[in-house]
C-alpha positions in Angstrom: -17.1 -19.0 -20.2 -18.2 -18.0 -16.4 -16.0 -18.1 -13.6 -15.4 -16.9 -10.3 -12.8 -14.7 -9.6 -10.7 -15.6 -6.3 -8.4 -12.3 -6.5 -9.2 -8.6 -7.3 -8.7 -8.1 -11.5 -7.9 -4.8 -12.7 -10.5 -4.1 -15.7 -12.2 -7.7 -15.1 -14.0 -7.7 -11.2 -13.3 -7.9 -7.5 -12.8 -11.2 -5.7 -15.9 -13.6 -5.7 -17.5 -11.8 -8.6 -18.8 -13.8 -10.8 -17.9 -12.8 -14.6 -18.0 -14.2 -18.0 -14.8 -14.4 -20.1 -13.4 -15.7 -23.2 -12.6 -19.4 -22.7 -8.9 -19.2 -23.7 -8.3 -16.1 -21.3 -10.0 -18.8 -18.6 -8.0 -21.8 -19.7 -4.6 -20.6 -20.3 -4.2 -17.7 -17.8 -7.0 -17.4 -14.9 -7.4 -20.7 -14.2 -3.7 -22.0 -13.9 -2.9 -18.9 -11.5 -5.3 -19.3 -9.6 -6.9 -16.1 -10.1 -10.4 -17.6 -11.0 -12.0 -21.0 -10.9 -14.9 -22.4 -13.3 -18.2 -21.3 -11.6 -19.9 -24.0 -11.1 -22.2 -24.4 -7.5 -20.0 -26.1 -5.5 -17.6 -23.4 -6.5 -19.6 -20.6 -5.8 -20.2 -22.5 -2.1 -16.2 -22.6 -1.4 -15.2 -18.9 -2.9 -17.9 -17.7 -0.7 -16.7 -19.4 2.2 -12.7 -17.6 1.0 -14.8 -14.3 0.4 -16.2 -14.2 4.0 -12.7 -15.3 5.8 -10.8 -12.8 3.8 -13.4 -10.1 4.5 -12.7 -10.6 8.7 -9.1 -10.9 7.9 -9.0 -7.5 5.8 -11.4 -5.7 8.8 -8.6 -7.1 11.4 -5.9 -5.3 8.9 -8.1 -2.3 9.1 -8.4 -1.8 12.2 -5.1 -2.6 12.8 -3.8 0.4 10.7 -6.2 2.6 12.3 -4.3 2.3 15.5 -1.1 2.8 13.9 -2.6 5.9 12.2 -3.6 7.2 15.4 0.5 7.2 16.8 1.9 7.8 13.3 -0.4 11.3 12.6 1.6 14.5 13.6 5.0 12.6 14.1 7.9 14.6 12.8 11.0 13.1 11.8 14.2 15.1 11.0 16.4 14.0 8.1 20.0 16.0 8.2 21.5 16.6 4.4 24.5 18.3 3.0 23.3 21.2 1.2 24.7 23.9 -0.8 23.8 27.7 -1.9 20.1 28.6 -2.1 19.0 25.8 0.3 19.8 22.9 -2.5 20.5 19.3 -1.5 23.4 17.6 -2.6 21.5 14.7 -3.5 17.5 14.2 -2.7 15.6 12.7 0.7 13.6 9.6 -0.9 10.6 7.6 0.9 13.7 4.7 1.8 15.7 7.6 4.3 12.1 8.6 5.8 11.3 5.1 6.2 15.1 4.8 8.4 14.0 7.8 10.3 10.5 6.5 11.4 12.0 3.6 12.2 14.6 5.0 14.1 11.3 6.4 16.1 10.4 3.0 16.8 7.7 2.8 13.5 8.3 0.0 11.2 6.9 0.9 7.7 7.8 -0.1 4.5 9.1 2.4 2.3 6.5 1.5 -0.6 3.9 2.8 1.7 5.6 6.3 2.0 4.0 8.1 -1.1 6.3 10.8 -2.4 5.4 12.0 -5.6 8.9 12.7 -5.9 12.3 12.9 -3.6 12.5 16.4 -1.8 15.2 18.3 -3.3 15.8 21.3 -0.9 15.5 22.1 2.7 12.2 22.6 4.9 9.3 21.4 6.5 7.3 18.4 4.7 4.3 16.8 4.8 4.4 13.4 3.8 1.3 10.9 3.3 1.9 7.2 4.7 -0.7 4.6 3.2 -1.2 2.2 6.0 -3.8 0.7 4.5 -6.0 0.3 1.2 -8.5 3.3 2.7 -6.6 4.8 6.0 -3.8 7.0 5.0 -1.7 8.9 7.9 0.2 12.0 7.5 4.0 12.4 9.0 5.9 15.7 9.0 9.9 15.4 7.7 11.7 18.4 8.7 15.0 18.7 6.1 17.9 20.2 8.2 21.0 21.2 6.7 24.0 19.3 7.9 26.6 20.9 9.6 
């Protein structure tokens, strides 16, 4: 069975393609989620017409994290821990207490976008990437001072 997809599917296709699948996978999971609709012309005409609004709205999102790329890069934040011997945290800085710090900077980002491979466990100067966006990715230093 063909349809049209209406949403980006990992290991299937990318919104408005057009793929063939079995009919069951259509019928009892695309179709009722709205993920993909039965491609028939006037179909194709509407899913078009949704590919070519959500391609202006996702340039607008673009651009828009551009410009907070451009005030995010080289902005340091410092996080104060309690730390012990050799430099080591009592407890871990995560991507929720860098998110608190930007905003505390005025920056509201979601912690989900901070990508730490994993929490930083010592003290020091950090480099931390922020994805903003599906392709613009800023870069924020975290300085990790020991409390006093």
């Amino acid at each position: 069975m063909e349809v049209i997809l209406r949403e980006d599917i990992s290991n299937l296709g990318t919104r408005g393609q057009v793929v063939k699948v079995a009919s069951g996978y259509a019928r009892n999971f695309l179709i009722p989620k709205k993920l993909a609709v039965t491609a028939t012309e006037s179909n194709k005409k509407i899913v078009e017409q949704e590919r070519q609004g959500h391609l202006r709205k996702e340039a607008k999102l673009q651009g828009e994290a551009q410009d907070l790329a451009k005030l995010v890069n080289g902005v340091s934040v410092t996080i104060k821990q309690k730390s012990g011997e050799n430099d080591q945290l009592f407890g871990s800085v995560t991507s929720k207490d860098v998110a608190d710090a930007l905003a505390a900077k005025g920056f509201t980002i979601d912690r989900r976008k901070i990508q730490l491979d994993e929490p930083i466990k010592s003290l020091g100067e950090f480099k931390v990437p922020v994805r903003l966006h599906r392709e613009v990715t800023a870069e924020v230093t975290v300085v990790v001072a020991k409390e006093e």
